[in-house]
PQR file of N, CA, C, O and H, with PARSE charges and radii, in Angstrom:
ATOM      1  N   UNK A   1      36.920-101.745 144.792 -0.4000 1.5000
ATOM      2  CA  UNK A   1      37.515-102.106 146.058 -0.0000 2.0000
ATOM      3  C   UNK A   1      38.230-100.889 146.622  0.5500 1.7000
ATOM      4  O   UNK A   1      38.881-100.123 145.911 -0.5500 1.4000
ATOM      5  N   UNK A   2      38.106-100.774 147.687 -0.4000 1.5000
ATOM      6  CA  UNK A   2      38.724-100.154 148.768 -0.0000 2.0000
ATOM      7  C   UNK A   2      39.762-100.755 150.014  0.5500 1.7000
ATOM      8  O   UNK A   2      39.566-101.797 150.639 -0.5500 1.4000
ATOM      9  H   UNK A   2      37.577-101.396 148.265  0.4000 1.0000
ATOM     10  N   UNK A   3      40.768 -99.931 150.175 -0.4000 1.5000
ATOM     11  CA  UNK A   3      40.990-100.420 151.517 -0.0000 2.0000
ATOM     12  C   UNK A   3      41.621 -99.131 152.795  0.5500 1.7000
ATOM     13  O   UNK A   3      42.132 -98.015 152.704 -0.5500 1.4000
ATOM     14  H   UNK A   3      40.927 -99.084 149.668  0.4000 1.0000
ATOM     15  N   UNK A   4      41.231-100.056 153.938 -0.4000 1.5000
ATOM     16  CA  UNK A   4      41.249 -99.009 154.813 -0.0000 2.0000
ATOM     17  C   UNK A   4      42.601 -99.521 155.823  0.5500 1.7000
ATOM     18  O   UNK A   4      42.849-100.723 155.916 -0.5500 1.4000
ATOM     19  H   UNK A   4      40.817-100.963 154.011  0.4000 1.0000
ATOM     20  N   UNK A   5      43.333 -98.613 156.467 -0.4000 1.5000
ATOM     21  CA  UNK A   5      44.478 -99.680 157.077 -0.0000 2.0000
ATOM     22  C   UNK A   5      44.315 -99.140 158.657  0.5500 1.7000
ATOM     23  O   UNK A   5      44.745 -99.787 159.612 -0.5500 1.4000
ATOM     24  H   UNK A   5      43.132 -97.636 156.392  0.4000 1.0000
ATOM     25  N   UNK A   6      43.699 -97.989 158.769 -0.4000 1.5000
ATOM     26  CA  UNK A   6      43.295 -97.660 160.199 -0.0000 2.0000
ATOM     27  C   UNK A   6      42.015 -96.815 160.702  0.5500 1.7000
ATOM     28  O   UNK A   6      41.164 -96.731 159.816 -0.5500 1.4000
ATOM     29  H   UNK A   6      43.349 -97.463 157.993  0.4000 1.0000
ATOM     30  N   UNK A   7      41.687 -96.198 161.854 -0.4000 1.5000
ATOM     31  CA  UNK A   7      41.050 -95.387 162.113 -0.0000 2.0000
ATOM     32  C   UNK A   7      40.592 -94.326 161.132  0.5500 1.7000
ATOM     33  O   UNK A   7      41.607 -94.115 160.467 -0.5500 1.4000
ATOM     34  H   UNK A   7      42.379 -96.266 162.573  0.4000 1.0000
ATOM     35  N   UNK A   8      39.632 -93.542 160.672 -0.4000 1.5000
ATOM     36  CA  UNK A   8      39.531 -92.366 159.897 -0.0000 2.0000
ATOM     37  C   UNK A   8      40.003 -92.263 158.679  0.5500 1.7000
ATOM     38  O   UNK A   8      40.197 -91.207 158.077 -0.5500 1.4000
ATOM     39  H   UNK A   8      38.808 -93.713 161.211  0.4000 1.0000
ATOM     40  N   UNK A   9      40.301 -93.911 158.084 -0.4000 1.5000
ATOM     41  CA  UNK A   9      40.546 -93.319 156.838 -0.0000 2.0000
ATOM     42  C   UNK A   9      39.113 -93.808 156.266  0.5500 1.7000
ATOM     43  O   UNK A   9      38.119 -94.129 156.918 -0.5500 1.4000
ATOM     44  H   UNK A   9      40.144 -94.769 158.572  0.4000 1.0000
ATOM     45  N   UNK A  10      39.324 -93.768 154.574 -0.4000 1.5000
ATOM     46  CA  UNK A  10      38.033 -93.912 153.592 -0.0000 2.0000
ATOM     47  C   UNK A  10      38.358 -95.160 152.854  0.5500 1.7000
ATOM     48  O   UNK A  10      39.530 -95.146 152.479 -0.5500 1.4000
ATOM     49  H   UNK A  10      40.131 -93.507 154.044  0.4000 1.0000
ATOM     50  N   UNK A  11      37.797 -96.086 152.568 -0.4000 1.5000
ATOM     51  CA  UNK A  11      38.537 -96.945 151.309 -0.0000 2.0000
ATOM     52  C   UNK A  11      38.119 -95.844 149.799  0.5500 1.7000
ATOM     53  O   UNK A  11      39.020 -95.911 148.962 -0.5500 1.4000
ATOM     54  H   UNK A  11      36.845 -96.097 152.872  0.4000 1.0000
ATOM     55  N   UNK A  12      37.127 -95.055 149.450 -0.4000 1.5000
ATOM     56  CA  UNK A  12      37.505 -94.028 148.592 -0.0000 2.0000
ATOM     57  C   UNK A  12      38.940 -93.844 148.410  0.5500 1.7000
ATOM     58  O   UNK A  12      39.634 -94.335 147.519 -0.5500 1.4000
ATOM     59  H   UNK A  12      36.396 -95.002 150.129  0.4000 1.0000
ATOM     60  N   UNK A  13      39.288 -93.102 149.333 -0.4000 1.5000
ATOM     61  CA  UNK A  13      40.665 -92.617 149.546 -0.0000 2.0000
ATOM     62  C   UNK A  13      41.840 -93.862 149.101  0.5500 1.7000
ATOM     63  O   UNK A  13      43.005 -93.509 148.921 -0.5500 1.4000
ATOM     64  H   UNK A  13      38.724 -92.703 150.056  0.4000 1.0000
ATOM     65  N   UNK A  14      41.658 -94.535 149.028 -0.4000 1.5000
ATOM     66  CA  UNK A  14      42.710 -95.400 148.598 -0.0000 2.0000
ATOM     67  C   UNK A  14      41.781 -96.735 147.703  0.5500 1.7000
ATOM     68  O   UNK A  14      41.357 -97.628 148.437 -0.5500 1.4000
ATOM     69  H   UNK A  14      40.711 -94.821 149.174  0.4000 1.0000
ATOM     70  N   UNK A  15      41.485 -96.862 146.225 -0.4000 1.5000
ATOM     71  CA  UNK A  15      40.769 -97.626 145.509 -0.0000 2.0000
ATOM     72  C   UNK A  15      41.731 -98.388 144.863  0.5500 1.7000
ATOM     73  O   UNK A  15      42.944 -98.472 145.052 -0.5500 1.4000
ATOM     74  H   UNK A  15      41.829 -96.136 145.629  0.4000 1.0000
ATOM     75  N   UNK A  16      40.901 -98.998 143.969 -0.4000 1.5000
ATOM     76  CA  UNK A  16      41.801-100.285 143.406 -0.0000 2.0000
ATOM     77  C   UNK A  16      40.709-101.125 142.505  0.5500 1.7000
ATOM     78  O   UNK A  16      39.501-100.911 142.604 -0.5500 1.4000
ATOM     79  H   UNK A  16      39.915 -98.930 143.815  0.4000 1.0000
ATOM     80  N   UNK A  17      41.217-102.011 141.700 -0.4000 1.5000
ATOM     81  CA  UNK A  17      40.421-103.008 141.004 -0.0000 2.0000
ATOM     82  C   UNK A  17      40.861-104.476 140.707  0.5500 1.7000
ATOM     83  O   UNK A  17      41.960-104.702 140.201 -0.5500 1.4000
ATOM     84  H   UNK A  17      42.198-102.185 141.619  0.4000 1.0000
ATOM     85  N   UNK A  18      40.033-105.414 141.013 -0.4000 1.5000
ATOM     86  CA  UNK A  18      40.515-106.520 141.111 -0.0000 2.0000
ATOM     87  C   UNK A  18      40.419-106.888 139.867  0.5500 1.7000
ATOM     88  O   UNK A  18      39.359-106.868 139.242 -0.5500 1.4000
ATOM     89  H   UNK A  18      39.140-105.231 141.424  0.4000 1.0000
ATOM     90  N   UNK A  19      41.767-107.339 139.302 -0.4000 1.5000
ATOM     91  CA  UNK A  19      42.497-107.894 138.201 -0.0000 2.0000
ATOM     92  C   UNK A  19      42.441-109.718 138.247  0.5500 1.7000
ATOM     93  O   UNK A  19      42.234-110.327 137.198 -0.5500 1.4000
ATOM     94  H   UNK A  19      42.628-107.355 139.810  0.4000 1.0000
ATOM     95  N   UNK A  20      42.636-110.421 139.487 -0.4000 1.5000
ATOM     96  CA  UNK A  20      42.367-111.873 138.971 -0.0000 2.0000
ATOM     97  C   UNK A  20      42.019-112.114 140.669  0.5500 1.7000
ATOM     98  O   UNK A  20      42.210-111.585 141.764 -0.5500 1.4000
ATOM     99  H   UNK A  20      42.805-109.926 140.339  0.4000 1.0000
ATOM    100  N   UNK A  21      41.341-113.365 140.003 -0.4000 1.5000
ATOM    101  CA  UNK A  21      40.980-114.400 141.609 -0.0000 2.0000
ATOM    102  C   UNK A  21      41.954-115.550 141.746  0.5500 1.7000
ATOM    103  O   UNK A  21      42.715-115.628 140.781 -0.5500 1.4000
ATOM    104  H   UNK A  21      41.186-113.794 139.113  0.4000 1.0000
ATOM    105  N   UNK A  22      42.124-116.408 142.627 -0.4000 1.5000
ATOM    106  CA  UNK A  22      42.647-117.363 142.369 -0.0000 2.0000
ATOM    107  C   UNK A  22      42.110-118.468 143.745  0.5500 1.7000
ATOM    108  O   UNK A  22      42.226-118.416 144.969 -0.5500 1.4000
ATOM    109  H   UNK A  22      41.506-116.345 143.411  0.4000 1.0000
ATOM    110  N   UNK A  23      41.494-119.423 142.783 -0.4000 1.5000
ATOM    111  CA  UNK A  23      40.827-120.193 144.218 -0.0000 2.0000
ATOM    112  C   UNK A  23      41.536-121.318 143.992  0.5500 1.7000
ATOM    113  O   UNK A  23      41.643-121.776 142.854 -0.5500 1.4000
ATOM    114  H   UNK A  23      41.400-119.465 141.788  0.4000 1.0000
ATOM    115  N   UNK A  24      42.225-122.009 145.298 -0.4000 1.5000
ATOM    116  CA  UNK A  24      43.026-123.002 145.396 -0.0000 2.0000
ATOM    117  C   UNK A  24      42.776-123.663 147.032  0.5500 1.7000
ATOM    118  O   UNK A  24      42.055-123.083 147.844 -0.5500 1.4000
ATOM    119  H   UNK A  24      42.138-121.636 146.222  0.4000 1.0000
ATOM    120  N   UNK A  25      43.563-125.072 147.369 -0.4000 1.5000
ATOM    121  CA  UNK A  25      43.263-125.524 148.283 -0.0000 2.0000
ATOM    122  C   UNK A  25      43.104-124.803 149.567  0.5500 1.7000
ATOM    123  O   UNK A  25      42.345-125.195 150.454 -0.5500 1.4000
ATOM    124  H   UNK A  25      44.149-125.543 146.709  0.4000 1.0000
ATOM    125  N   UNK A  26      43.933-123.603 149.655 -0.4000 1.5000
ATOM    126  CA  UNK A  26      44.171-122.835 151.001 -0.0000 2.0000
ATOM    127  C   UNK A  26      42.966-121.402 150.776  0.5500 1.7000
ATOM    128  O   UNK A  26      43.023-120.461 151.567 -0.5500 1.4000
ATOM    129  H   UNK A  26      44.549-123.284 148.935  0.4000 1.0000
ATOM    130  N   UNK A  27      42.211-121.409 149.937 -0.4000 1.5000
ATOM    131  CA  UNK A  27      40.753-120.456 149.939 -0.0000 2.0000
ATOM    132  C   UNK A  27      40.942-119.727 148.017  0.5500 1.7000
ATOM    133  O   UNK A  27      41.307-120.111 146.905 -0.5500 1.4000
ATOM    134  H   UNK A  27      42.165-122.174 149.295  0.4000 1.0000
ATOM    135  N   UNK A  28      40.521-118.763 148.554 -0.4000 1.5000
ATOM    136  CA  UNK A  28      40.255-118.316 147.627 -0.0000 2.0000
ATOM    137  C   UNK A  28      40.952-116.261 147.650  0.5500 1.7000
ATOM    138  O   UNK A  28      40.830-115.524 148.629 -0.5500 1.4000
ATOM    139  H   UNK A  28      40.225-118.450 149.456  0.4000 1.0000
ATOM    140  N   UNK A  29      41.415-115.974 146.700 -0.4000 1.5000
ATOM    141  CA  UNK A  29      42.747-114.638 146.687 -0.0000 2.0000
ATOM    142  C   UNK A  29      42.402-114.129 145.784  0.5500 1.7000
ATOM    143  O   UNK A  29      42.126-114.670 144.712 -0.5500 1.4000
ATOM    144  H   UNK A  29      41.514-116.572 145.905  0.4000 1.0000
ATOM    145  N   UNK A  30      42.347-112.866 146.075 -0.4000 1.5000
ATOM    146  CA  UNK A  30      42.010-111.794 144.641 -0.0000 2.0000
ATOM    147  C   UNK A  30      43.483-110.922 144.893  0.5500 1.7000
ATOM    148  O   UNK A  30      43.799-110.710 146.064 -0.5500 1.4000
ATOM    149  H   UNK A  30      42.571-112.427 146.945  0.4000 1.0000
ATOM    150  N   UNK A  31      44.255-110.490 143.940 -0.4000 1.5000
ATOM    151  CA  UNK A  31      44.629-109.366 143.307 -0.0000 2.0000
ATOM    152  C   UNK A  31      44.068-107.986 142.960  0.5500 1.7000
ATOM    153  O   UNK A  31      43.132-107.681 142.220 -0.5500 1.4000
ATOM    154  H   UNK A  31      43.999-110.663 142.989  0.4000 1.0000
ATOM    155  N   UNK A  32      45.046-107.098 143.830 -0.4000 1.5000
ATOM    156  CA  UNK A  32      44.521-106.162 143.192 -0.0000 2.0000
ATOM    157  C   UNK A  32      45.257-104.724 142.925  0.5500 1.7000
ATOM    158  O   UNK A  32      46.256-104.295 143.504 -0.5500 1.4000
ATOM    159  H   UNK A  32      45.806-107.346 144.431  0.4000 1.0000
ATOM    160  N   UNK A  33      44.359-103.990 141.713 -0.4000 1.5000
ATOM    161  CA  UNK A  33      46.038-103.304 141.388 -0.0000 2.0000
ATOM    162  C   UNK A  33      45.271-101.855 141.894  0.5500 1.7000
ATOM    163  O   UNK A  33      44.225-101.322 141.525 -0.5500 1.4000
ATOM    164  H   UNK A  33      43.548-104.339 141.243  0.4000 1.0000
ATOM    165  N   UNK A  34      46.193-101.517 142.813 -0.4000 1.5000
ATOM    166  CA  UNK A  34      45.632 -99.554 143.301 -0.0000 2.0000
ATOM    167  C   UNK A  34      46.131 -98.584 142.312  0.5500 1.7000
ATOM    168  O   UNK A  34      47.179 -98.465 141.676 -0.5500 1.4000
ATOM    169  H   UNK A  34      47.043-101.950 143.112  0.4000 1.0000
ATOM    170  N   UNK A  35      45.090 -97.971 142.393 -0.4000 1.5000
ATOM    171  CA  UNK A  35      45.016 -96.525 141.611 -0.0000 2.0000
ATOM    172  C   UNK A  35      46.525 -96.049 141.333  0.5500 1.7000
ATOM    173  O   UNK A  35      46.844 -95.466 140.296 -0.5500 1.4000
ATOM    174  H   UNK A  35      44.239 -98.069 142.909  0.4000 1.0000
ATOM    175  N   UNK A  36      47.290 -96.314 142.220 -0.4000 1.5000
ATOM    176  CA  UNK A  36      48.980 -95.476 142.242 -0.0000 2.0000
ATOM    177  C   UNK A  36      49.426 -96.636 141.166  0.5500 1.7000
ATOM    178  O   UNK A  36      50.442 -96.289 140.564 -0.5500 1.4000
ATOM    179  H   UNK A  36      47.031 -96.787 143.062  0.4000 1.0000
ATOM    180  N   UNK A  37      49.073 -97.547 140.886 -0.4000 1.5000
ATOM    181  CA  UNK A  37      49.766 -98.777 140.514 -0.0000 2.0000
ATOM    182  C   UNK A  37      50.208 -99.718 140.559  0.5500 1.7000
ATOM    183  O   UNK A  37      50.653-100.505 139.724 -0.5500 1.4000
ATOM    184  H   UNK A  37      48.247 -97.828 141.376  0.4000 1.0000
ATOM    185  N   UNK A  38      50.004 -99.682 142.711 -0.4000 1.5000
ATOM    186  CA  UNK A  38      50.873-101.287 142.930 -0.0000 2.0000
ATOM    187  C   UNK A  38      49.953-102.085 143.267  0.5500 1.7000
ATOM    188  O   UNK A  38      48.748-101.832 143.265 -0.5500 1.4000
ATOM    189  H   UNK A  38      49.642 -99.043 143.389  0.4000 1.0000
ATOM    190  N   UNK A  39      50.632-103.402 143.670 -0.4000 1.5000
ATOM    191  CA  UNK A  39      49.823-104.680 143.381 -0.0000 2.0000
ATOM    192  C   UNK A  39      49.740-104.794 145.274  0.5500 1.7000
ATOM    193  O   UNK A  39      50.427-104.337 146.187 -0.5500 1.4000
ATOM    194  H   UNK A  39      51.611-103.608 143.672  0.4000 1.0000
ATOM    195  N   UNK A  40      48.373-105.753 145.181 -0.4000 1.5000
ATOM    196  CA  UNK A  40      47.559-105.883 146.559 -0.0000 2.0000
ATOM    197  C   UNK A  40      47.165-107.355 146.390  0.5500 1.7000
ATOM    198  O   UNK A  40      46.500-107.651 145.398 -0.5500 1.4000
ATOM    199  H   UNK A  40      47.815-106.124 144.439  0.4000 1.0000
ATOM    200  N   UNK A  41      47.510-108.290 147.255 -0.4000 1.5000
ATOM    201  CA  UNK A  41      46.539-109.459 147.350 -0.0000 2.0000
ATOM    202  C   UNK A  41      45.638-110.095 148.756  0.5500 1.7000
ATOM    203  O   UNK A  41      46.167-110.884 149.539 -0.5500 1.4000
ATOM    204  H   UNK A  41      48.051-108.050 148.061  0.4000 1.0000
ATOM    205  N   UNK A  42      44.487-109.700 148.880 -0.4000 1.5000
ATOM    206  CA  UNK A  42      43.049-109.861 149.805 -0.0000 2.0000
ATOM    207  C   UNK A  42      43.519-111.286 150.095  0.5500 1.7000
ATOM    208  O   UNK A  42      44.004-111.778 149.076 -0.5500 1.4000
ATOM    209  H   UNK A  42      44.058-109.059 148.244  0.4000 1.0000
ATOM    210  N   UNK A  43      43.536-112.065 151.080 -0.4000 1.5000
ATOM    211  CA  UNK A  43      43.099-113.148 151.256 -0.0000 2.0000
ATOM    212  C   UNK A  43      41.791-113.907 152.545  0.5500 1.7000
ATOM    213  O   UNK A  43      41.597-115.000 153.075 -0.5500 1.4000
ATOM    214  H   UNK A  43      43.142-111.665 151.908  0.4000 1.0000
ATOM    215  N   UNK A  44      41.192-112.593 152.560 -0.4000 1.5000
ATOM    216  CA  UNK A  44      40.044-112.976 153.443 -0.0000 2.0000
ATOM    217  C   UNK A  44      39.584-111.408 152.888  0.5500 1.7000
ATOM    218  O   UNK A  44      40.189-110.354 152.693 -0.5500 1.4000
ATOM    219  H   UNK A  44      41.350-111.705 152.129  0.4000 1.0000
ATOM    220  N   UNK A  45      38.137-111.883 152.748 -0.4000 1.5000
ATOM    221  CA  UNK A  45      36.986-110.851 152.420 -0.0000 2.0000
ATOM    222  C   UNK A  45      35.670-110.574 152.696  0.5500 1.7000
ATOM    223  O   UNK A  45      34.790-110.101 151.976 -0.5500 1.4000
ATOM    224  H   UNK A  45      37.645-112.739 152.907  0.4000 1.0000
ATOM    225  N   UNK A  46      35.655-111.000 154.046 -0.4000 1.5000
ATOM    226  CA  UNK A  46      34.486-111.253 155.145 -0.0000 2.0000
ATOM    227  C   UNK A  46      34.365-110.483 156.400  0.5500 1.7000
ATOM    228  O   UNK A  46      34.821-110.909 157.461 -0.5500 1.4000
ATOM    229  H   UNK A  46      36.369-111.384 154.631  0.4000 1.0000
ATOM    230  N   UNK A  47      33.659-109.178 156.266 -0.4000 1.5000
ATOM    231  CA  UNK A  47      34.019-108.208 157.467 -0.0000 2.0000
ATOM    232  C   UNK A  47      32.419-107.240 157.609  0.5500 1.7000
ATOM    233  O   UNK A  47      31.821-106.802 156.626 -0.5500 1.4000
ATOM    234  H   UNK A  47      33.289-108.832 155.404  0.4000 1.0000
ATOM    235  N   UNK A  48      32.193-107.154 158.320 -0.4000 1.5000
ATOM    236  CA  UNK A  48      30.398-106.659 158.532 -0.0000 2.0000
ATOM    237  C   UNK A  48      30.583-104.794 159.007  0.5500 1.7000
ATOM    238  O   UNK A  48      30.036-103.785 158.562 -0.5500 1.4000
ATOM    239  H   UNK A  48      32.679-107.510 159.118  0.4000 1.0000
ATOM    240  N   UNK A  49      31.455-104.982 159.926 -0.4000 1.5000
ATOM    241  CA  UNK A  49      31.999-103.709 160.426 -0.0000 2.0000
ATOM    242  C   UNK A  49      32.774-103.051 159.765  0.5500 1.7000
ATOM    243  O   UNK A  49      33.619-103.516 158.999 -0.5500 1.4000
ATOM    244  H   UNK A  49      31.899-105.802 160.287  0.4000 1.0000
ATOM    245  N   UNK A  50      32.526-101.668 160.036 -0.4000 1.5000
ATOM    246  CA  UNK A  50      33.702-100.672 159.677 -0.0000 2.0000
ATOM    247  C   UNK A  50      34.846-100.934 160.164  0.5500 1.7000
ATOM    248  O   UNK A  50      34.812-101.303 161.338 -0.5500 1.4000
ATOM    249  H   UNK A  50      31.840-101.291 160.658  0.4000 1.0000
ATOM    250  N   UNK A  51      36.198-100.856 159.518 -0.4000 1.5000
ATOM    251  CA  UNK A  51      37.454-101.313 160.346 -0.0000 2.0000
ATOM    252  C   UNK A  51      38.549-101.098 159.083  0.5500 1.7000
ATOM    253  O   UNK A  51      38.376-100.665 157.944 -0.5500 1.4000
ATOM    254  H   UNK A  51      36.226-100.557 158.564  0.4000 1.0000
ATOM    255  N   UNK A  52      39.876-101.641 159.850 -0.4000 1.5000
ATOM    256  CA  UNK A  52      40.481-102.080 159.352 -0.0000 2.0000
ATOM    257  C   UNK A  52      39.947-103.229 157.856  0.5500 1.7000
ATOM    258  O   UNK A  52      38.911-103.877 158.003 -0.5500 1.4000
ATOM    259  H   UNK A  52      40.017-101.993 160.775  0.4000 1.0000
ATOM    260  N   UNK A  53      40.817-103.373 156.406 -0.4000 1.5000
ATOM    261  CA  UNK A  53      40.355-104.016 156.125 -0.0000 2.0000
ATOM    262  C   UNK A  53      39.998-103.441 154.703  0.5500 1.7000
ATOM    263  O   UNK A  53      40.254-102.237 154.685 -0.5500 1.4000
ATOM    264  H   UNK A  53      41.659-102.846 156.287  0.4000 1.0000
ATOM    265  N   UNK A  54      39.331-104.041 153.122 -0.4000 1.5000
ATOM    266  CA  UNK A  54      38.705-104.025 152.095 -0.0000 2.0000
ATOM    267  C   UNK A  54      37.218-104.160 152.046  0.5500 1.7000
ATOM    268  O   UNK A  54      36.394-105.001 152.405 -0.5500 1.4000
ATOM    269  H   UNK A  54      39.123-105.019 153.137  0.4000 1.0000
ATOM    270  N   UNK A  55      37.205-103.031 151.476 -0.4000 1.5000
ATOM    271  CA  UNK A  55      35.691-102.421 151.638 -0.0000 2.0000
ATOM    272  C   UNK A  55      34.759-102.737 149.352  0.5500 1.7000
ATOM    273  O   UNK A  55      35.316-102.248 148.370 -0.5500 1.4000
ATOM    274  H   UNK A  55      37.875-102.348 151.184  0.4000 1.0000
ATOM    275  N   UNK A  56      33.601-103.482 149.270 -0.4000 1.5000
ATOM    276  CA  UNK A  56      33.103-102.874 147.709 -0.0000 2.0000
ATOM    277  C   UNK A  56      32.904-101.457 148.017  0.5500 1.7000
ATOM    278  O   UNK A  56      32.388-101.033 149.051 -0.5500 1.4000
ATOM    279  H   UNK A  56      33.148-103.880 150.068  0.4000 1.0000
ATOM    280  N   UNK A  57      33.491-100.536 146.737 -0.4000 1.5000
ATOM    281  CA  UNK A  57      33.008 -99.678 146.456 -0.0000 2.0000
ATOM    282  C   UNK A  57      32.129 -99.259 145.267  0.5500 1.7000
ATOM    283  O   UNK A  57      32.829 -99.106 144.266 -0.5500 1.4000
ATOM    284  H   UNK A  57      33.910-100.880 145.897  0.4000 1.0000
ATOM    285  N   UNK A  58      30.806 -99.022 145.043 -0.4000 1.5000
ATOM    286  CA  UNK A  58      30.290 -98.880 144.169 -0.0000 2.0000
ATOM    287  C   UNK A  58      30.499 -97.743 143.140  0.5500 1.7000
ATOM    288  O   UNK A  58      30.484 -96.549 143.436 -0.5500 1.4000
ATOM    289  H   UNK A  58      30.238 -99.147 145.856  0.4000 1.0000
ATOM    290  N   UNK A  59      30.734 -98.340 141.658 -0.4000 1.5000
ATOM    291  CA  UNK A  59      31.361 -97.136 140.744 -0.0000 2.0000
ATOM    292  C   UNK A  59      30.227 -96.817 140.584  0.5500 1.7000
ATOM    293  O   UNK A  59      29.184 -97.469 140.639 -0.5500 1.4000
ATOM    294  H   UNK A  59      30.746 -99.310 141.417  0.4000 1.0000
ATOM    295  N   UNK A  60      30.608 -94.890 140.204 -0.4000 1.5000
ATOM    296  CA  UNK A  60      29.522 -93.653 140.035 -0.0000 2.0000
ATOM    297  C   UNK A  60      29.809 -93.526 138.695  0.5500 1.7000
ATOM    298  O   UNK A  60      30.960 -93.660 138.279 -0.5500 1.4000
ATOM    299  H   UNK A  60      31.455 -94.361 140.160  0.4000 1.0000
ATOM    300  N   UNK A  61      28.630 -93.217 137.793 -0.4000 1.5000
ATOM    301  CA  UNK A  61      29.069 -92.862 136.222 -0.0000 2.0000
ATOM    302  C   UNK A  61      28.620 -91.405 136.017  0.5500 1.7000
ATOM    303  O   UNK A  61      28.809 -90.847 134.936 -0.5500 1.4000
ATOM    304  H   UNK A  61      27.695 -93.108 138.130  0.4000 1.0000
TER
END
């Protein structure tokens, strides 16, 4: 996971990994902990366009 918070950035540039889901009456929430260490929680993950927003990033080995 990635996320992007404006114009020109990368979700590269700012990564992360989702640690838990949690699906309950009001949808469904992932957690997630960024590279620096702090904690993030997604609660919508439905976006087609580049933008604002959490991006998959595919790991390189």
């Amino acid at each position: 996971m990635g996320v992007v918070s404006g114009p020109g950035q990368f979700p590269e540039d700012r990564p992360g990994r989702i640690v838990e889901k949690d699906v309950n009456r009001w949808g469904t929430h992932w957690q997630v902990e960024m590279a620096d260490g702090s904690e993030e929680w997604i609660s919508a993950l439905e976006t087609t366009e580049m933008g604002i927003g959490w991006y998959a990033i595919e790991e390189s080995t």
